[in-house]
C-alpha positions, 0 to 999 in steps of 0.5 A, spaced: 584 206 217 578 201 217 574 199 222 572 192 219 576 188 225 571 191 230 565 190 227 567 183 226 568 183 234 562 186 236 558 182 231 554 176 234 554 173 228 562 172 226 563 169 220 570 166 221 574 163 227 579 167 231 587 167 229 592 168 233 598 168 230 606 169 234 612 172 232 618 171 236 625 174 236 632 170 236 637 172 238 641 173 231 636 179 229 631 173 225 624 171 227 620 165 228 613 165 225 608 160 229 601 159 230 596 153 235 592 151 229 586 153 226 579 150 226 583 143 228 588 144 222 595 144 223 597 146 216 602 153 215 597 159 215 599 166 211 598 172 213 601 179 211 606 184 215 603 189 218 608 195 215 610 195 208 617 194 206 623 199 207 626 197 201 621 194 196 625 193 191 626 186 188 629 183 182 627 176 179 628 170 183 627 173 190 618 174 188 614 173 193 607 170 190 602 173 192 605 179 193 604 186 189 609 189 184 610 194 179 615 193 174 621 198 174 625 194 169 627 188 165 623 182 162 619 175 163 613 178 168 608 175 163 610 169 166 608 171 173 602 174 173 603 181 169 599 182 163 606 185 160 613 188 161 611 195 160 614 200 166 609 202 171 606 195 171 602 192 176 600 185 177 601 179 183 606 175 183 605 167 181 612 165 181 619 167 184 621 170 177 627 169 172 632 173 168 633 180 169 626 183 172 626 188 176 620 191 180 617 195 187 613 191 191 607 195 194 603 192 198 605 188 206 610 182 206 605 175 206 609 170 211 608 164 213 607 161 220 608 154 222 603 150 226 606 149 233 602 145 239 602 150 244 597 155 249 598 162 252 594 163 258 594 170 263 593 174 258 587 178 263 588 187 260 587 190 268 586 198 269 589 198 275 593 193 279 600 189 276 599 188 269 599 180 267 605 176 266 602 171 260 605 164 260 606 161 254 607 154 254 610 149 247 610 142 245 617 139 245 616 132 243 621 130 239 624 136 239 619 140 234 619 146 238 627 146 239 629 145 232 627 151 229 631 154 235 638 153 230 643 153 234 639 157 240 637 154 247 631 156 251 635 160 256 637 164 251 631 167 249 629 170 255 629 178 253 628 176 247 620 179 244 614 175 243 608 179 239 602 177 238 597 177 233 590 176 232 585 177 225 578 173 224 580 167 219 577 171 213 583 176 213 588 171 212 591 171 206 588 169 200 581 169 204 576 173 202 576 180 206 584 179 205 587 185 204 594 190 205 595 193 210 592 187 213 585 188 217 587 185 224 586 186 232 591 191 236 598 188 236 601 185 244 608 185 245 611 181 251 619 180 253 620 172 255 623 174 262 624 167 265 623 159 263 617 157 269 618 150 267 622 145 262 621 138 261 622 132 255 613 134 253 613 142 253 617 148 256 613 154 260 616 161 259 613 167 263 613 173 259 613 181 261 610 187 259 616 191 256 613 197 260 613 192 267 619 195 271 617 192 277 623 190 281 628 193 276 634 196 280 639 201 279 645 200 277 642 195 272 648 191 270 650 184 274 656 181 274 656 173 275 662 170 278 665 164 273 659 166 268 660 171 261 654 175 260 655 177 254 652 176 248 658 175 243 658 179 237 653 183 240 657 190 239 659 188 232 651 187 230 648 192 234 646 188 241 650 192 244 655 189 250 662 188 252 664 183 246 667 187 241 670 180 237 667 181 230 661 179 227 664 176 221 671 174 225 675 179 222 681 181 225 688 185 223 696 183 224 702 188 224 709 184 222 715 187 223 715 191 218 709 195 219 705 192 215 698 191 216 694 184 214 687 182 215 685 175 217 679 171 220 680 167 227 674 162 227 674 158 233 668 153 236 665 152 243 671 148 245 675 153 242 678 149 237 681 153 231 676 153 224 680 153 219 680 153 211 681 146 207 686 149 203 690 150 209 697 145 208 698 139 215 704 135 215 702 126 217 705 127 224 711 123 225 714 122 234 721 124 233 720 131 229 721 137 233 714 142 233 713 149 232 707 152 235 706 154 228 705 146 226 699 143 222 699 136 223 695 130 221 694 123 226 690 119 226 685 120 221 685 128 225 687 134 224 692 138 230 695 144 232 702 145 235 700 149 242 707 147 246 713 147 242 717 140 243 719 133 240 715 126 241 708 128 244 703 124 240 697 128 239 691 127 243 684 130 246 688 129 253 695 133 251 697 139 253 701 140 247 697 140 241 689 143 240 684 138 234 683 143 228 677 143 223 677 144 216 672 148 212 670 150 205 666 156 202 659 153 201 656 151 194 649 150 193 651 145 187 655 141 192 652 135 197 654 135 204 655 129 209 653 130 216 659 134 220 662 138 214 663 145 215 662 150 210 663 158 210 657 162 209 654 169 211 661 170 215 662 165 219 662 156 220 656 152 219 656 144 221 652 141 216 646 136 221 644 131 214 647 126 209 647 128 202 645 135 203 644 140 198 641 146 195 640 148 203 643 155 204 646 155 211 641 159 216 638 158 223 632 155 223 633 150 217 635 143 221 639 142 216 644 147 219 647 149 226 652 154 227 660 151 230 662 158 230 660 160 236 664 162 243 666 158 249 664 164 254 671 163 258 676 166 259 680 161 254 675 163 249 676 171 249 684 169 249 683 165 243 679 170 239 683 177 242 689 174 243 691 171 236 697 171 232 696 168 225 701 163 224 704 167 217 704 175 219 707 176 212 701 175 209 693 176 209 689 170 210 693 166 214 691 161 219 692 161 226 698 160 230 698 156 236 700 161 241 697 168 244 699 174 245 700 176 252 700 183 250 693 182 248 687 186 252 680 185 253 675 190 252 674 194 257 667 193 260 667 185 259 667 180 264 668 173 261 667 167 265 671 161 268 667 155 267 662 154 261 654 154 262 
């Protein structure tokens, strides 16, 4: 380890400006990368991981330049910085590669970190007395801080982690003292516990120390009348918590026969049924009698039968038909338009721009934002846990427009009446 950093800091001359640089957790595993602004400037800075990959191997077309890899196997290194394509190669990245090289990287991620206006304050180190509660305080003037949130609002990054980084300007990447590990001061780690204040200009967040338990009372878990508390998918993907529906929405039907089909139940905050293009939809026509195995067209809309019968014309008002979307599975060669929906990654995405292309659907991109997520009421747990496929013969069906009353929640979840 060395002790670069704090011969800098207690040096009465320093050379470079001090950085702080924040990684902030969002609910769905992925981080954002941040900074204030250096020397005035609000272009992205980089700056390296502080633990070196767990799986460093990577192949050609996923090289991260800058980085350092040695080669394992294949050809085209020379083309990004390798003196040749022999094994045990070690060179620095100039390019993403091509073709089929592979190769261990052997030094520490280099990230980015967008420019965000903001300021942190309370960030006092006591010996004694209640540790600090830092206030983080960003911009949100047109929404810049909002968008890269994907489809998360600011309630619900309270719990989630901020770290906080600091190194002196010369360590970054590609700077002079840059080295790997990365030469920087001790790490903090707050938990986002409240929002203090939001308005149109910026929000507040008050943060906590992990290790503050002051007013923590035992039991922990409270139930709130008419609100779902759970995060969904939150047991599937390791967040653990009384929703067990899927993370990929997967779920199996048994026919008569005893036979045994897998199917995907995808459903929107309004839990409207998501389903794919292919599905085949009738042109609605008044004096026909309707299942509630029924997809119809009308009036330039999709719909689901939900209450057998004659002569109800579909509507958003009707208690007998639910409106359907449909979705393709995403290609990078094929240019969206604004409100399509795609497959990706297991779930929908709503496309947020015309002529959208090439743009893999992920939070934080602004060119994505995720439909299928749940309505947290009791009707949002009946769609997903109480679904039957409109064909029970066959795998990868559609769903019908009827539960099953039979159906169970899981113990321990306690969904809401009304939506936030």
């Amino acid at each position: 380890m060395t002790n670069l950093i704090a011969t800098d800091t207690q040096s009465q001359e320093i050379t470079s400006g001090l950085v702080d640089l924040f990684e902030l957790n969002l609910p769905d595993g992925t981080t954002l990368y941040f900074h204030p602004g250096l020397n005035e400037s609000l272009d992205e800075i980089k700056f390296r991981d502080r633990a070196s990959p767990a799986n460093p191997q990577v192949t050609a077309g996923s090289f991260v330049i800058g980085n350092t890899y040695t080669i394992v196997s294949g050809t085209g290194f020379t083309s990004i910085g390798a003196t040749n394509d022999s094994t045990g190669t070690s060179f620095v990245a100039t390019g993403v590669g091509s073709g089929n090289g592979v190769a261990n990287q052997t030094d520490n991620t280099i990230r980015e970190y967008l420019p965000m206006p903001m300021m942190i304050d309370g960030l006092d180190l006591n010996a004694d007395g209640a540790s600090a509660r830092p206030a983080l305080t960003v911009a949100n003037i047109g929404t810049l801080f909002y968008s890269q949130l994907g489809n998360f609002k600011n309630d619900d990054l309270i719990g989630q982690r901020l770290i906080r980084r600091q190194t002196f300007q010369k360590y970054l990447y590609g700077e002079s003292g840059d080295a790997s590990p990365p030469i920087e001061l001790r790490t903090q780690e707050y938990i986002i516990d409240r929002i203090g204040q939001e308005t149109s200009v910026s929000v507040t967040f008050e943060m906590a120390a992990p290790f503050d338990l002051e007013g923590i009372k035992l039991p922990r878990r409270i139930v709130v009348g008419k609100y779902c508390s759970w995060k969904y998918q939150g047991h599937d993907t390791g967040k653990g918590g009384g929703c067990t529906w899927r993370a990929d929405s997967s779920y199996s039907f048994r026919d008569s026969s005893d036979n045994t089909f897998s199917h995907n139940g995808y459903f929107n905050f309004d839990d409207s049924p998501l389903v794919i293009s292919t599905t085949a939809f009738s042109t609605y026509a008044s004096n026909a009698a309707y299942t509630t195995n029924s997809y119809v067209t009308h009036s330039g809309k999709k719909w689901l039968c939900i209450i057998a019968g004659t002569g109800n014309t579909p509507s958003e008002t009707s208690a007998y038909w639910k409106q359907v979307f449909t979705w393709s599975d995403y290609s990078s060669s094929i240019s969206y338009s604004i409100d399509d929906l795609v497959r990706s990654s297991n779930t929908i995405w709503k496309s947020t721009h015309s002529s959208n292309q090439n743009n893999t659907p992920t939070h934080g991109t602004g060119h994505w934002i995720r439909e299928e997520v749940c309505g947290k009421t009791l009707q949002s747990c009946k769609a997903r846990y109480g679904i039957i496929p409109a064909v029970n013969t066959s795998a990868n069906q559609p769903p019908s427009g009827r539960t099953s009353k039979a159906a169970r929640l899981p113990f321990g979840s306690f969904p809401g009446t009304q939506k936030y």
